[in-house]
C-alpha positions in Angstrom: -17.7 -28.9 -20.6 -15.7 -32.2 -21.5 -17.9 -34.9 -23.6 -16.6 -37.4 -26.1 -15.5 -35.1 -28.6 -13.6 -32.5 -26.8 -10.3 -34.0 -28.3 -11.3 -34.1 -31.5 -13.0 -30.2 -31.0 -9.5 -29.2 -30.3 -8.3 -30.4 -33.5 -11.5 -28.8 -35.8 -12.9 -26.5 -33.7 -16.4 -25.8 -32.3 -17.9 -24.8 -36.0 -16.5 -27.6 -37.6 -17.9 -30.0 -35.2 -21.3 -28.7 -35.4 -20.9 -29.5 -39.2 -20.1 -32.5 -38.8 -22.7 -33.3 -36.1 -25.1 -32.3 -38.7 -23.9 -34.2 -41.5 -25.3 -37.5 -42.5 -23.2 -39.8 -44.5 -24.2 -43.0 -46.5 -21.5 -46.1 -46.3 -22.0 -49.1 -49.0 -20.2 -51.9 -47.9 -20.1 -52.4 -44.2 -17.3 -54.9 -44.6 -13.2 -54.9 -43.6 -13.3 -51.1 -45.4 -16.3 -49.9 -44.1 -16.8 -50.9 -41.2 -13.2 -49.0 -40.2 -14.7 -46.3 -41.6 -18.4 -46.1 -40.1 -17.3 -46.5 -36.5 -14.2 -43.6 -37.6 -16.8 -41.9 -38.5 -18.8 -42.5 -35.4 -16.1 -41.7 -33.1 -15.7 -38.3 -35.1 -18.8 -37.4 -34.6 -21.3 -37.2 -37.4 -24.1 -37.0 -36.4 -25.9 -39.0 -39.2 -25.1 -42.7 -40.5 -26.6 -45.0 -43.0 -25.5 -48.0 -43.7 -25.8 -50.4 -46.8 -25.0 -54.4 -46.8 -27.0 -57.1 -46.9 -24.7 -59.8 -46.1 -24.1 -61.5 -42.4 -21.0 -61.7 -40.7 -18.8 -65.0 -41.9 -16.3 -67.1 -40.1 -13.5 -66.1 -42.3 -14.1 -62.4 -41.1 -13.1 -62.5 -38.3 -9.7 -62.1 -39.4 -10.0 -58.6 -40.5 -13.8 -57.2 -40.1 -13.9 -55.2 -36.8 -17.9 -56.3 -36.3 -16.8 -59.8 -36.6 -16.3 -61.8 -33.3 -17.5 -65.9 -32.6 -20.6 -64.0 -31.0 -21.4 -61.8 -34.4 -21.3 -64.8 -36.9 -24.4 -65.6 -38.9 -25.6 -61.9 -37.6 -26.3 -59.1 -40.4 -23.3 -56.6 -40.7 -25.7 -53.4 -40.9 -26.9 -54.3 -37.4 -23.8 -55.5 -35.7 -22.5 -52.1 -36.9 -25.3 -49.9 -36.3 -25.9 -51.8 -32.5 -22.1 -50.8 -32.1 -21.9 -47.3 -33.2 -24.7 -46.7 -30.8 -23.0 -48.4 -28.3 -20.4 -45.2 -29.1 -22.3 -42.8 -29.9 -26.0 -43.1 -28.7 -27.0 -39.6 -30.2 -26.0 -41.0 -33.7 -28.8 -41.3 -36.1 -28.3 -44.4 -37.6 -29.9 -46.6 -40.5 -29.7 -50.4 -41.3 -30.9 -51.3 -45.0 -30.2 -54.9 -46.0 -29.3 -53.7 -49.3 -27.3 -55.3 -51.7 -26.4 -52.4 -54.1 -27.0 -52.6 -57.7 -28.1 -50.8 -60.6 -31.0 -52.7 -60.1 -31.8 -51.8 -56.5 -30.3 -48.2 -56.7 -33.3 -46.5 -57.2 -33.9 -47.4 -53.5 -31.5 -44.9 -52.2 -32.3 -40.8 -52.4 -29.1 -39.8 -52.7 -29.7 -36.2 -52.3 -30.4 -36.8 -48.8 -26.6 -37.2 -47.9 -23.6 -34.7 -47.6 -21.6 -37.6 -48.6 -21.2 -41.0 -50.1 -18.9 -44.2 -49.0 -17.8 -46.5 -51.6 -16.8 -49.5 -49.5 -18.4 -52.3 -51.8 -16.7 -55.3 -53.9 -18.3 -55.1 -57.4 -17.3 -53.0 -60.6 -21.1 -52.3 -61.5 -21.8 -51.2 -57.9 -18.8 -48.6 -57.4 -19.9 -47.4 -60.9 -23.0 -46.8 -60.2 -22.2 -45.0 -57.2 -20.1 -42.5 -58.8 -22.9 -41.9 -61.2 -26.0 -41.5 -59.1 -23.6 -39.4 -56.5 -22.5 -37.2 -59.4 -26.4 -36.3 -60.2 -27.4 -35.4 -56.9 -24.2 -33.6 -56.8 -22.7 -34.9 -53.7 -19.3 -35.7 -52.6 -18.4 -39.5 -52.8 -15.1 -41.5 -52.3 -14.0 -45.1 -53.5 -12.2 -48.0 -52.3 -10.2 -49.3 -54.9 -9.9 -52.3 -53.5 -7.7 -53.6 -50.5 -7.6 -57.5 -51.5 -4.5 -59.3 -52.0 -2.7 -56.5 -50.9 0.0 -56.4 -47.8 2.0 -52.7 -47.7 -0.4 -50.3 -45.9 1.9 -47.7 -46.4 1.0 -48.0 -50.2 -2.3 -46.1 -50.1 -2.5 -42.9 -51.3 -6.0 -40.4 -51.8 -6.0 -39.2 -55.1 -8.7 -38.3 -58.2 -9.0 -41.6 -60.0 -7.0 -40.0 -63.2 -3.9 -39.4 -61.4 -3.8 -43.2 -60.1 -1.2 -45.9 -61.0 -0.7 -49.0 -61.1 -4.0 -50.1 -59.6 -5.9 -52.5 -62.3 -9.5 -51.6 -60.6 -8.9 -48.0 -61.2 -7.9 -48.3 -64.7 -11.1 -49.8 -65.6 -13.2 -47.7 -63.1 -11.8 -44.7 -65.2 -12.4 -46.4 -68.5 -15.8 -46.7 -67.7 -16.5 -43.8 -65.5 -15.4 -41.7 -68.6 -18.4 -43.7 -70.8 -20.8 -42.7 -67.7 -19.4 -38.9 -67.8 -17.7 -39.1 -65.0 -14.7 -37.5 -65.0 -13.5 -37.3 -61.4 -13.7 -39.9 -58.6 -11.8 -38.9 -55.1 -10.3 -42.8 -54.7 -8.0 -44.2 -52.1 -5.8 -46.7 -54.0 -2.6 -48.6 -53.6 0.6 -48.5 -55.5 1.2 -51.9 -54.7 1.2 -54.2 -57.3 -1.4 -57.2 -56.2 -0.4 -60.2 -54.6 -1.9 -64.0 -56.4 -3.2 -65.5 -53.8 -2.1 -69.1 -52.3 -3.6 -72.0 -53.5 -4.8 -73.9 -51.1 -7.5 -76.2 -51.0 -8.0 -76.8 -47.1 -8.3 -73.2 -47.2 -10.7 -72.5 -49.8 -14.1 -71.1 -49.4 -15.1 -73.3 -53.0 -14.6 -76.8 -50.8 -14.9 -75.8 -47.8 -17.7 -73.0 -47.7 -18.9 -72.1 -44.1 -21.9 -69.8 -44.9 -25.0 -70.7 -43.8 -27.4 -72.9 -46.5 -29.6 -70.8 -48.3 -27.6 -67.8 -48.0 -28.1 -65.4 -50.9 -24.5 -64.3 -51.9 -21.7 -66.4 -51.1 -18.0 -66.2 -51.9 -18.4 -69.5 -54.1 -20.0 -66.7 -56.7 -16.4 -64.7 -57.1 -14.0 -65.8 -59.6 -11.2 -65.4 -57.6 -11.6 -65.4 -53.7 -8.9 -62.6 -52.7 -6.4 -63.1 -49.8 -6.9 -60.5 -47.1 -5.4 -59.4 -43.8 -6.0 -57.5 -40.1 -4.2 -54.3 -41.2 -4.8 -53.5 -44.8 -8.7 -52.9 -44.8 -8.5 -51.0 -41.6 -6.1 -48.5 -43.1 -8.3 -47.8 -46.0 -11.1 -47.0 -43.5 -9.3 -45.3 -41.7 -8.1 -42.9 -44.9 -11.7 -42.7 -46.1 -13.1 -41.7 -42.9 -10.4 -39.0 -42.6 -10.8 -37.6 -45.8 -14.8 -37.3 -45.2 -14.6 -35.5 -41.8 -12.1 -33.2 -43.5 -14.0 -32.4 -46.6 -17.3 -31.8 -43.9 -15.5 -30.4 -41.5 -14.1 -27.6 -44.4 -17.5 -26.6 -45.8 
């Protein structure tokens, strides 16, 4: 009988898509990465999704963050997504925790109750804790090594983080990974050498911020606010997304 995932079943199979429909998968970072990724994932059909971000959709989303419309601004990522994937799925099982992820707040998550782990966040101590806490409950995990400032999304490449070049985040992801005892990190990464971004002051989010007062995080925080565009996040979902179905569909 046809459904939604009859063209995708002739790709894995009837077995493979019975793994899948019983996987759950965590995503960290439901932002121009992740949120590529969760509704890939969604649209694959896995039957499980959680979801970790505790940050609201922003104006200057909307220009590469498939959640973000005019109608989604000022609205919490994890339920923009999670309303959507329903919206695709219905059958999905899927969590929203307003999380933001830390070492601090990472004893919040039971890892072991995933088949596999999303890196989609922005911060060093985040990924690396990540790749730690997903080593110990021994369960798959893949990293984003960053699409900011970056404009070939041919570049990409999936790869363990000690074969990568070039990239500046991976070299001191596997610096520090290495002090951590992590060895091996399944990363998507670009060859590209980073763009600097434009200076511009009418375009800046330090004069001109447009998140809401009071908001927790804002992008004033960064030390550099990265340039970004509609293509380059959605490929690295995309890749991510890909390589988890594959890796579930295999087991």
């Amino acid at each position: 009988m046809l459904d939604q995932f009859s063209r995708t079943r002739l790709q894995f199979g009837a077995d493979a898509m019975q793994r899948l429909a019983k996987s759950r998968v965590a995503i960290f970072g439901i932002g121009g990465v992740g949120g590529y990724c969760a509704e890939a994932l969604a649209r694959s059909g896995i039957g499980g999704l959680d979801l970790f971000d505790d940050d609201t959709v922003c104006l200057t989303n909307l220009n590469r963050q498939i959640i973000a419309t005019h109608k989604t601004v000022g609205q919490y990522k994890v339920d923009v997504m999670r309303a959507r994937i329903l919206e695709i799925y219905p059958a999905c099982a899927v969590g929203a925790h307003k999380l933001f992820f830390t070492p601090e707040t990472a004893y919040e998550v039971d890892f072991a109750a995933y088949d596999y782990i999303v890196d989609a966040v922005d911060t060093v101590t985040a990924k690396l804790e990540l790749a730690v806490r997903a080593q110990a409950a021994q369960v798959p995990v893949i990293s984003a090594m960053g699409a900011g400032n970056k404009l070939d999304p041919t570049a990409f490449a999936v790869a363990d983080i000690q074969d990568t070049q070039v990239c500046p985040l991976a070299r001191v992801m596997r610096k520090e990974l290495r002090r951590r005892g992590v060895e091996h990190l399944k990363v998507v990464y670009s060859r590209e050498v980073a763009r600097k971004p434009l200076e511009d002051l009418h375009e800046s989010c330090r004069t001109g911020c447009v998140c809401p007062p009071g908001a927790a995080r804002t992008c004033q925080s960064r030390r550099q606010i990265p340039s970004s565009n509609a293509f380059v996040p959605a490929v690295v979902g995309l890749i991510m997304a890909g390589e988890v179905c594959k890796d579930l569909a295999a087991d």
